[in-house]
Structures are given as C-alpha cells and as structure tokens.
N, C-alpha and C positions, 0 to 999 in steps of 0.2 A: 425619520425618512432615511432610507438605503440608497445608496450610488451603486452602480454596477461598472466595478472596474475589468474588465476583460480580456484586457494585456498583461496585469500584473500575473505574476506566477511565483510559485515556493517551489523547490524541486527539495527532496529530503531525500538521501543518501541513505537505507538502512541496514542492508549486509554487503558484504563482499566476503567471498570465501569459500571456503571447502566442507561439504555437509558427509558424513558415509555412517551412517547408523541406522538407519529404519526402523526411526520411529518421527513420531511426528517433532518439529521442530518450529519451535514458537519463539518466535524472533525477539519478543521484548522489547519492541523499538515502535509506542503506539505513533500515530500520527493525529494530532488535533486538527480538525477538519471545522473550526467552526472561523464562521467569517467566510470560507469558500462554500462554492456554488459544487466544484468537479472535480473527483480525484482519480488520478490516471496513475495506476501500479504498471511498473515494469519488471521483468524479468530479464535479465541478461545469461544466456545459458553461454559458459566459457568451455564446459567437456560435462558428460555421463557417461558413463561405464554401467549403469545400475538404471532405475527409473526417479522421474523426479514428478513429485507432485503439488502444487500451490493453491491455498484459496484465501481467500481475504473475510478477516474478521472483522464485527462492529461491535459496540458496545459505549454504555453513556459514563462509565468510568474510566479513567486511564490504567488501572490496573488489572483492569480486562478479569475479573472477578467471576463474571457470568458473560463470558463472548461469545456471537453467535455467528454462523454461517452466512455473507451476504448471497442469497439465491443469484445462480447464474453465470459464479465470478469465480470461476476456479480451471486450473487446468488440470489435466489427468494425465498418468505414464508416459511422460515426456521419457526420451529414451537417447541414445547415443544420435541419431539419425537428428535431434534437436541440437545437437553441437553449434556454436556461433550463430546463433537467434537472438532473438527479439523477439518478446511476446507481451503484449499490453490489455491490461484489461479497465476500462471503462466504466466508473460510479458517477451517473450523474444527477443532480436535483438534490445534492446536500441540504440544499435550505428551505428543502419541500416540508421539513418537519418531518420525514417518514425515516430517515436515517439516523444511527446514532452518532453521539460527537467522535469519538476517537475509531481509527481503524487501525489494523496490524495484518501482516502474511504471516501464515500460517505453512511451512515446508516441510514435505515428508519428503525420503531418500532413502530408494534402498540400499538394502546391505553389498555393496559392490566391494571390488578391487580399492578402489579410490573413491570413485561416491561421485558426488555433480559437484562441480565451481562453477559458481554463479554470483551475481549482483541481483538485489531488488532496490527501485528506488519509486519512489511516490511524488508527481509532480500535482502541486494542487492550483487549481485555476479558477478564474470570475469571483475576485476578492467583489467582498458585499460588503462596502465601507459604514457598516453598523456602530455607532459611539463603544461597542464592547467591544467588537472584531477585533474594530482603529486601535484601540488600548491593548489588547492582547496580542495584535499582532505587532506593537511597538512602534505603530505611526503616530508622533506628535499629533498632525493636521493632514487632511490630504483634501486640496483645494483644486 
C-alpha cells in the first residue's frame, strides 16, 4: 500500500554557472525520480549575450546511455531580453509508469562574448511512501 505525502519535497541544486561554447551541454547531474509523483526543473537565467537553449532528458538508467527527449519540455533561443528570469517547466504523473526513472537538462549556448550564467535546479514533489521509495529515499519509518 502507498501514502501520498504531498508537502514533502527534495529540491536538487544541479548547475550554477557560466556556459559559452555551442554546443550542446549535458549536465551529468541525473536526478532519481522514483518515489515522487512531480518534478519541476527550473531555470534561473543571471545574463546572455548569445542564445540559450534547455530540454529535459529521461531515461531508466542513471548513466543516461540511451536518453531521450521528454515531449514538450524544452525551451528555445532564450536570448539577452531573458536576463534575470525564471522559467519552470512541469513533469507530472512520475508514477504513471509512462516516465522513466532518472532525468537530467540538457543545455545548448551559443558561441557569444561570454555566453549565459545561469542556475538549473529540480524540485521533486508528492513523495509516494512505497517500502522501496521509504528505503531509498533514507526514511527509517514515516508514520
């Protein structure tokens, strides 16, 4: 039997910093998604000079081997005019079984002056207090 906890939340920190190459850049930073229900990626844009592009990868290994495109979750040619934003993009029904376990961002940057500084961070939500979750996610008991 599952509980649906829907206050608890994980927030994971995955980059902070400065990209200028363009070409795609692949964070390496997966996020294990199982046990939650919702995961919510953010962007934090701090400057571009150039274009900045993001989409969110899935895949059922952590080493993201064969990762694939989640449909619908990506932003395109964010540009100077995106400076000090916030942009969030919305995975929900983790536990629909149609999602794979781990996810990662995926960031292209064009060749600018200086490039985009940015932050992405992944807040995961509606912990599903499963006997494996509980265990993986380090809860002794949760009563």
């Amino acid at each position: 039997m599952s509980t649906w906890i829907t206050t608890l939340q994980k927030s994971i920190i995955v980059f902070v910093g400065t990209v200028d190459d363009g070409s795609p850049t692949f964070i390496n930073a997966p996020v294990d998604t199982n046990g939650w229900d919702h995961a919510t990626w953010f962007l934090g844009v701090n400057g571009i000079d150039t274009t900045l592009d993001m989409k969110i990868q899935e895949d059922s290994d952590s080493a993201f081997g064969s990762g694939t495109d989640i449909t619908d979750k990506a932003l395109t040619q964010l540009t100077a005019d995106s400076d000090e934003k916030i942009y969030a993009m919305e995975i929900p029904n983790l536990s629909s079984g149609t999602r794979e376990r781990y996810q990662q961002p995926v960031i292209t940057v064009g060749n600018g002056a200086v490039g985009a500084t940015f932050s992405v961070w992944c807040v995961l939500s509606g912990f599903i207090a499963t006997a494996e979750a509980q265990a993986e996610a380090g809860f002794a008991e949760i009563v």
